[in-house]
MARGU-906799 format. One record per residue (C-alpha): residue number from 0; residue in three letters; x, y, z. Coordinates in nm, 4 decimals. Layout:
N
<torro rolum="NUM" kedren="Ala" X="X" Y="Y" Z="Z"/>
...
***
This chain:
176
<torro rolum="0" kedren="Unk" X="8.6535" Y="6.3726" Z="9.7468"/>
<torro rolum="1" kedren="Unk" X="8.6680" Y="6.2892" Z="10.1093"/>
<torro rolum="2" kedren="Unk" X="9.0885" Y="6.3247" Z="10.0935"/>
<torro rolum="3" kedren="Unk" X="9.0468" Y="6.6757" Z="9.9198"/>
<torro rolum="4" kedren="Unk" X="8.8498" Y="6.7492" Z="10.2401"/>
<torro rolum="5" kedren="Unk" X="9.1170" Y="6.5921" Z="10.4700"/>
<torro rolum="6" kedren="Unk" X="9.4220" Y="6.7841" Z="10.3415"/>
<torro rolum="7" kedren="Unk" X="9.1703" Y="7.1116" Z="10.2954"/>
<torro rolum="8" kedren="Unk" X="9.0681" Y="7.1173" Z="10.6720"/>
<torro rolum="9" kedren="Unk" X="9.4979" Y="7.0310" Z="10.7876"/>
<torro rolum="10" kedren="Unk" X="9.6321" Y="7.2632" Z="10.5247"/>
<torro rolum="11" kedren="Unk" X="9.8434" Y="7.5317" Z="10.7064"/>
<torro rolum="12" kedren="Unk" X="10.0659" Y="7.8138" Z="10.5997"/>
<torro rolum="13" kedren="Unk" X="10.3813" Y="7.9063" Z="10.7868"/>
<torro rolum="14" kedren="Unk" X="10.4754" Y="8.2490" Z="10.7614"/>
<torro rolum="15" kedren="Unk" X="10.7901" Y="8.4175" Z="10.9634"/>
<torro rolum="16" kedren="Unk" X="10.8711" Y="8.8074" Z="10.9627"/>
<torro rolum="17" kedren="Unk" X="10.9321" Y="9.1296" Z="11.1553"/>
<torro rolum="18" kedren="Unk" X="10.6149" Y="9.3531" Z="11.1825"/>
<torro rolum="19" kedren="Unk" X="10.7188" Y="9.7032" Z="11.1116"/>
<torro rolum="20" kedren="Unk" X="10.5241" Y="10.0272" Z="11.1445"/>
<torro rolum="21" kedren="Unk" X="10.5375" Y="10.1043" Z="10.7820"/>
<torro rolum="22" kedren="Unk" X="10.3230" Y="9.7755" Z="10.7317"/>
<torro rolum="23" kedren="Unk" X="10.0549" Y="9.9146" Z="10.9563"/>
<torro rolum="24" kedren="Unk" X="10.0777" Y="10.2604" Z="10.8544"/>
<torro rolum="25" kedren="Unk" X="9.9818" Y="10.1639" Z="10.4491"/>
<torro rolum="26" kedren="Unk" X="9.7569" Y="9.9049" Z="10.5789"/>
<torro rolum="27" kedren="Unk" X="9.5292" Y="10.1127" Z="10.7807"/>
<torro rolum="28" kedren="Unk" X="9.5252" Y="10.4001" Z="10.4794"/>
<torro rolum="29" kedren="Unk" X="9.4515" Y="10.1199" Z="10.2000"/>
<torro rolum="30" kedren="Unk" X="9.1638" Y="9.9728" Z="10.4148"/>
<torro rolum="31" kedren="Unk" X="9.0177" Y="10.3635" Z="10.4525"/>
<torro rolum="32" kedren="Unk" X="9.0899" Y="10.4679" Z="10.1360"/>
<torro rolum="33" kedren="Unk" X="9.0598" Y="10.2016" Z="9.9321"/>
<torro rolum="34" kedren="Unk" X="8.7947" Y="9.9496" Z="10.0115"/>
<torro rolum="35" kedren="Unk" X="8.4369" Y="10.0064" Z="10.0117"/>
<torro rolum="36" kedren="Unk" X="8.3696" Y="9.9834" Z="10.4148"/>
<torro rolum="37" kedren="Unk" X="8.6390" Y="10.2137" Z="10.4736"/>
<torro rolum="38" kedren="Unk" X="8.5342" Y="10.5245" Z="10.2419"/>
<torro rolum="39" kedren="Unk" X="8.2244" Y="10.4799" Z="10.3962"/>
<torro rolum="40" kedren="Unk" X="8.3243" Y="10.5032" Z="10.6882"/>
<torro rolum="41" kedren="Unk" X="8.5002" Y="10.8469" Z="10.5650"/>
<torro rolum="42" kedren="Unk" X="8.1886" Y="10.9605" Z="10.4123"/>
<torro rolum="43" kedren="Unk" X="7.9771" Y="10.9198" Z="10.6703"/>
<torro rolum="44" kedren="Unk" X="8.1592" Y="11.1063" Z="10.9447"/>
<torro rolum="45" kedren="Unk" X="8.1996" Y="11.3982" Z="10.6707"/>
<torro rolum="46" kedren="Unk" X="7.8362" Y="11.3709" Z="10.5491"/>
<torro rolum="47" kedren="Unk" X="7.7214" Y="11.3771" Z="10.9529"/>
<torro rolum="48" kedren="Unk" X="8.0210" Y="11.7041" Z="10.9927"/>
<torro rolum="49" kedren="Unk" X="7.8391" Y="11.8774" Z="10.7520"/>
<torro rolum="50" kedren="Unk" X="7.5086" Y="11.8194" Z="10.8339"/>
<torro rolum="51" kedren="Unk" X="7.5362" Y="11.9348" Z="11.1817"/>
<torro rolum="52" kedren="Unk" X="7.7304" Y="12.2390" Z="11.1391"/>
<torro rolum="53" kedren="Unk" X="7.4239" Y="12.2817" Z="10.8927"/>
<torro rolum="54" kedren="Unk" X="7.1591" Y="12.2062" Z="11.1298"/>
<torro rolum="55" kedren="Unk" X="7.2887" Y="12.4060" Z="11.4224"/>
<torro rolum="56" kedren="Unk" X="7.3295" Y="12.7306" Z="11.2897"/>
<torro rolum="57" kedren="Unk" X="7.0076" Y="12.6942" Z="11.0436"/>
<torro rolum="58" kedren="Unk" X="6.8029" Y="12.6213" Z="11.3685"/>
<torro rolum="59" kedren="Unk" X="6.9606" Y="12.9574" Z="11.5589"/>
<torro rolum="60" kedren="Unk" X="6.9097" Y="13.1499" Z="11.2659"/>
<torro rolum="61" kedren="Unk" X="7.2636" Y="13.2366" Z="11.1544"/>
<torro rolum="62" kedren="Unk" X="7.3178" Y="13.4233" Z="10.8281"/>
<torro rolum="63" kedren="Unk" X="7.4110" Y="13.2301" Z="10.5608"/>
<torro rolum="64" kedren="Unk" X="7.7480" Y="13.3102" Z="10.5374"/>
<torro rolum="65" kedren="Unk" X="7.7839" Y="13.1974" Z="10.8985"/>
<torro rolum="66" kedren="Unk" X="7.6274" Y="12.8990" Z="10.8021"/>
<torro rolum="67" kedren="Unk" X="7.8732" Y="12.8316" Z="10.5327"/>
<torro rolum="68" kedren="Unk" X="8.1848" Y="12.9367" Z="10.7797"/>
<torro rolum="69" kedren="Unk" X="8.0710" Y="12.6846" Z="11.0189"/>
<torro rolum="70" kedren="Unk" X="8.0080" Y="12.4449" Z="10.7236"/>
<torro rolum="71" kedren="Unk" X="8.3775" Y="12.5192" Z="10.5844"/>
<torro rolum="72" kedren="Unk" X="8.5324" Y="12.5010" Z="10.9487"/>
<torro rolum="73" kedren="Unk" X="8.3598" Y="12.1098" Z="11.0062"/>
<torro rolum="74" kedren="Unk" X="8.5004" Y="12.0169" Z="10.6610"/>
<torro rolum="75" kedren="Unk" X="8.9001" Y="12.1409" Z="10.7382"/>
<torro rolum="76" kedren="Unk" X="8.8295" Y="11.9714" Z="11.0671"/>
<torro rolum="77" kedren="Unk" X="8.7893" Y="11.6658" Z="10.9369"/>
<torro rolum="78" kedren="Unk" X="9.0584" Y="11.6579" Z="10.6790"/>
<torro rolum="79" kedren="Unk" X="9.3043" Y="11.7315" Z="10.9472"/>
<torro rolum="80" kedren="Unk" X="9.1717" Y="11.5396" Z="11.2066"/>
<torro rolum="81" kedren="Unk" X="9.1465" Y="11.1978" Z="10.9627"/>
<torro rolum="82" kedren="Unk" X="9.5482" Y="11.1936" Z="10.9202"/>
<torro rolum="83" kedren="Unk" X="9.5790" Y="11.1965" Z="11.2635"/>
<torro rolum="84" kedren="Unk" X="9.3121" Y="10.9198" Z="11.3842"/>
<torro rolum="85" kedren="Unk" X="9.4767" Y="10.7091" Z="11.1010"/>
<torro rolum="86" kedren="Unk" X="9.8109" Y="10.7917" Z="11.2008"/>
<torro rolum="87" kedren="Unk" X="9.7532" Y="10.7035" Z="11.6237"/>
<torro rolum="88" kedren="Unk" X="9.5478" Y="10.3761" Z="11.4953"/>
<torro rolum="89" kedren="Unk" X="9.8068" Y="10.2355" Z="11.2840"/>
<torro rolum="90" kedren="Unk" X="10.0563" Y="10.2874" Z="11.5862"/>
<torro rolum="91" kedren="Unk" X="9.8235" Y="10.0974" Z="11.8238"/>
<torro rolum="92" kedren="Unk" X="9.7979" Y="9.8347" Z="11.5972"/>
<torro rolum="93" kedren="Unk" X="10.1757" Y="9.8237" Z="11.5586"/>
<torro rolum="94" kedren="Unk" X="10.2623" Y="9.8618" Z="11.9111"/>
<torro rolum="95" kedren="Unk" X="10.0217" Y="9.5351" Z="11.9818"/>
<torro rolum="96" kedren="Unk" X="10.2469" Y="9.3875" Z="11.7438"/>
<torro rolum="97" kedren="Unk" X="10.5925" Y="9.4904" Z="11.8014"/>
<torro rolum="98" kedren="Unk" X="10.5714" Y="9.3313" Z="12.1701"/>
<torro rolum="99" kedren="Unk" X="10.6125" Y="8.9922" Z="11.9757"/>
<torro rolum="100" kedren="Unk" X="10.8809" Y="9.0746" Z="11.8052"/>
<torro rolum="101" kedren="Unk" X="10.9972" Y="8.8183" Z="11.5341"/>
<torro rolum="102" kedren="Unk" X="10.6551" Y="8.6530" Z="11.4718"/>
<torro rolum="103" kedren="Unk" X="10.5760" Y="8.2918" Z="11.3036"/>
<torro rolum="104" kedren="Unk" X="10.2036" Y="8.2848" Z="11.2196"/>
<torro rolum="105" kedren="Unk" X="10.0683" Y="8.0059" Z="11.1437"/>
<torro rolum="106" kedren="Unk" X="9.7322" Y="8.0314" Z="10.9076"/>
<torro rolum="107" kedren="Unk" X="9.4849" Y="7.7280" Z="10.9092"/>
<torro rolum="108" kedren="Unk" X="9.1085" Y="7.6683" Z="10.8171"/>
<torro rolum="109" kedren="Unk" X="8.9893" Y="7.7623" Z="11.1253"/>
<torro rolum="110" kedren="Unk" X="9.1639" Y="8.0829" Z="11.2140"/>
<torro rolum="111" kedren="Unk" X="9.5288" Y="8.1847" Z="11.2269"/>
<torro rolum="112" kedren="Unk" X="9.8174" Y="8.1728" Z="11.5323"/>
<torro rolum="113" kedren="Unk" X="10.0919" Y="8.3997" Z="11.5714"/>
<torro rolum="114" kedren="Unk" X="10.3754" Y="8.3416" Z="11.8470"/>
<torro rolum="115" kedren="Unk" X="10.6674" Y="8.5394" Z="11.9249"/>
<torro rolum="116" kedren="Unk" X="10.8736" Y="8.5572" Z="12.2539"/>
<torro rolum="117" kedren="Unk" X="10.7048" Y="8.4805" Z="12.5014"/>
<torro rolum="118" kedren="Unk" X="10.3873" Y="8.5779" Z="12.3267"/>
<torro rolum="119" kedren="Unk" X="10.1057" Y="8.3783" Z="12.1188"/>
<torro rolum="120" kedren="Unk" X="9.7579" Y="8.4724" Z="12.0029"/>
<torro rolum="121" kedren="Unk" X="9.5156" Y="8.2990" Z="11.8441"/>
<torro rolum="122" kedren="Unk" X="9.2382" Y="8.4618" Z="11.5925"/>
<torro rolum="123" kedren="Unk" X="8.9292" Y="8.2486" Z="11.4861"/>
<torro rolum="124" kedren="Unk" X="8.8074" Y="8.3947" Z="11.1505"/>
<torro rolum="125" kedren="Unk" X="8.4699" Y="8.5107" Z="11.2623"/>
<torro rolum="126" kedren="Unk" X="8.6748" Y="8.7792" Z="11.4556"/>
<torro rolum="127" kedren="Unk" X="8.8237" Y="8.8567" Z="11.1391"/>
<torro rolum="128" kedren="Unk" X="8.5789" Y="8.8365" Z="10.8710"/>
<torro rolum="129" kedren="Unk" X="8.7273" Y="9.0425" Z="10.5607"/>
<torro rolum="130" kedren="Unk" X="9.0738" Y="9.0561" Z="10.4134"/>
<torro rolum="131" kedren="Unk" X="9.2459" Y="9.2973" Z="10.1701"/>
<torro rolum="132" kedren="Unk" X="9.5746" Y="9.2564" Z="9.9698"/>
<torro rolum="133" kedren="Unk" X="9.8376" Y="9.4549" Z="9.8092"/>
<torro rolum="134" kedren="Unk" X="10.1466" Y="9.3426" Z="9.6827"/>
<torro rolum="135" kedren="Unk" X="10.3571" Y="9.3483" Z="9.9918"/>
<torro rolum="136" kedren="Unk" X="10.1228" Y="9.2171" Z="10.2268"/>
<torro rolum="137" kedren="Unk" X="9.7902" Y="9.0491" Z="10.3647"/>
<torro rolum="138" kedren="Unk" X="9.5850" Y="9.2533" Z="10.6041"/>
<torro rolum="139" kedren="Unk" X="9.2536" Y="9.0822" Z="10.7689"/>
<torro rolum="140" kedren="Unk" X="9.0278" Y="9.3398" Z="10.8919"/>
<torro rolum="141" kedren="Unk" X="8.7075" Y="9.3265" Z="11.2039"/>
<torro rolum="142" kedren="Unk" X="8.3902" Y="9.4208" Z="11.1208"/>
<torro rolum="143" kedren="Unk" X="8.3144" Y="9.6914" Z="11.3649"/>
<torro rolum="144" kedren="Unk" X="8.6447" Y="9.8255" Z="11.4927"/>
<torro rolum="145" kedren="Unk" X="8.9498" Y="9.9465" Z="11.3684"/>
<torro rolum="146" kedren="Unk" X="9.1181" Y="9.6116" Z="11.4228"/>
<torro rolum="147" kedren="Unk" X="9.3862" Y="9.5324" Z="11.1622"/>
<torro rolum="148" kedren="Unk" X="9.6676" Y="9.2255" Z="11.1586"/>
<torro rolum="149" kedren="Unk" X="9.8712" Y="9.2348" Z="10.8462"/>
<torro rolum="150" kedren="Unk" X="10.0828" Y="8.9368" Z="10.7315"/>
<torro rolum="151" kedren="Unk" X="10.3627" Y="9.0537" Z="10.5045"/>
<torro rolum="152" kedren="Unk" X="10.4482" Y="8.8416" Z="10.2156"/>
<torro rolum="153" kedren="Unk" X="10.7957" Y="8.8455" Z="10.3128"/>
<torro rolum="154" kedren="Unk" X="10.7185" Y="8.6074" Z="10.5512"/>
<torro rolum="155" kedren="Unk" X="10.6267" Y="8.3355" Z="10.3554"/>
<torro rolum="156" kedren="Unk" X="10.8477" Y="8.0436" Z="10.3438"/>
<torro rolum="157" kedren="Unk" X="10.8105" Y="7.9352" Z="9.9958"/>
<torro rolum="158" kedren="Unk" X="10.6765" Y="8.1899" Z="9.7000"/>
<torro rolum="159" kedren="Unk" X="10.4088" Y="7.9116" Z="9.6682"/>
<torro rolum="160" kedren="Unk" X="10.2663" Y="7.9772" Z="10.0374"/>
<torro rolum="161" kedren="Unk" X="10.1279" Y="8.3382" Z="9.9107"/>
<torro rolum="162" kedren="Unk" X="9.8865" Y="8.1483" Z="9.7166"/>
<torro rolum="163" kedren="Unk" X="9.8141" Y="7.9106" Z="9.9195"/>
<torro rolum="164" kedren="Unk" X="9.7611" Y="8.1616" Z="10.1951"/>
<torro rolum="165" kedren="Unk" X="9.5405" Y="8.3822" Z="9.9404"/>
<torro rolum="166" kedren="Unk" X="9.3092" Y="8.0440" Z="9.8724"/>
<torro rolum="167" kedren="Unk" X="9.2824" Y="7.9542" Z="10.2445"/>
<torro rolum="168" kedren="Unk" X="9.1674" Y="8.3226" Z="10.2870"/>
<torro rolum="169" kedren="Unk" X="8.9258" Y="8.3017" Z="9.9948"/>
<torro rolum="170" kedren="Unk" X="8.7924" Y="7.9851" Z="10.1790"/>
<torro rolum="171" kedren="Unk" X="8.7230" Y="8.1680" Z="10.5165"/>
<torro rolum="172" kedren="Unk" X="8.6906" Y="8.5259" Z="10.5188"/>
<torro rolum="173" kedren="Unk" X="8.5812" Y="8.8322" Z="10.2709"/>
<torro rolum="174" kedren="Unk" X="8.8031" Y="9.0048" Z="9.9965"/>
<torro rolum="175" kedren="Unk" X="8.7304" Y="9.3662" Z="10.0445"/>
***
């Protein structure tokens, strides 16, 4: 028992790649449209849209069809508005990224380090508390902000260091 705990807490996975846009781009639409914290996220800023272009005219006494023009108008705003924060957030994220240029990231039971150039950054997981995957890559998520790193499975060294990288996750952090 006590060696399992030895090589669990010096387990590391290597994994070497080339960040490209296109992994940010799908990872910042999969985490808001397809886990739970970020349709809510969706839903609330539409749900709070709608109920202040509600509010506003109700309270001035604006027909009704005013109030649903003003209604429709919040709505449209939103759906063109969300490609566009989406689109601006996955190129910040990238751009962060691209500085490093051919990255090795090391992943280890207490948080993850990834050098490249003349760059290196370490990430403890409480920074990072969830993760999502998809079949070309790992993304960790923050809590709070619209912080993504995403560690393609192209990177890994050995097929065997995607699962070992998906139980070291499962160890530390959250599937979403």
């Amino acid at each position: 028992m006590s060696g399992d705990r030895v090589q669990q807490s010096t387990e590391q996975v290597t994994f070497v790649y080339e960040p490209t846009q296109a992994d940010y781009t799908k990872a910042v639409r999969r985490f808001t449209f397809g886990t739970w914290p970020g349709r809510r996220s969706v839903l609330f800023v539409t749900a709070f849209s709608l109920a202040l272009s509600w509010t506003l005219p109700t309270l001035k006494r604006f027909s009704p069809i005013t109030t649903a023009f003003v209604m429709a108008c919040a709505v449209v705003t939103v759906l063109v508005t969300l490609p566009r924060v989406l689109a601006r957030t996955a190129r910040e994220q990238y751009a962060d990224m691209e500085e490093y240029g051919a990255c090795r990231t090391v992943v280890r039971e207490d948080g993850l380090t990834t050098t490249g150039g003349e760059l290196s950054s370490d990430i403890e997981w409480r920074v990072f508390p969830w993760y999502f995957e998809t079949d070309e890559y790992f993304a960790i998520k923050t809590k709070n902000t619209r912080g993504v790193f995403v560690l393609p499975k192209r990177g890994a060294q050995d097929p065997a260091d995607v699962d070992r990288l998906r139980a070291l996750f499962d160890r530390n952090l959250r599937r979403i």
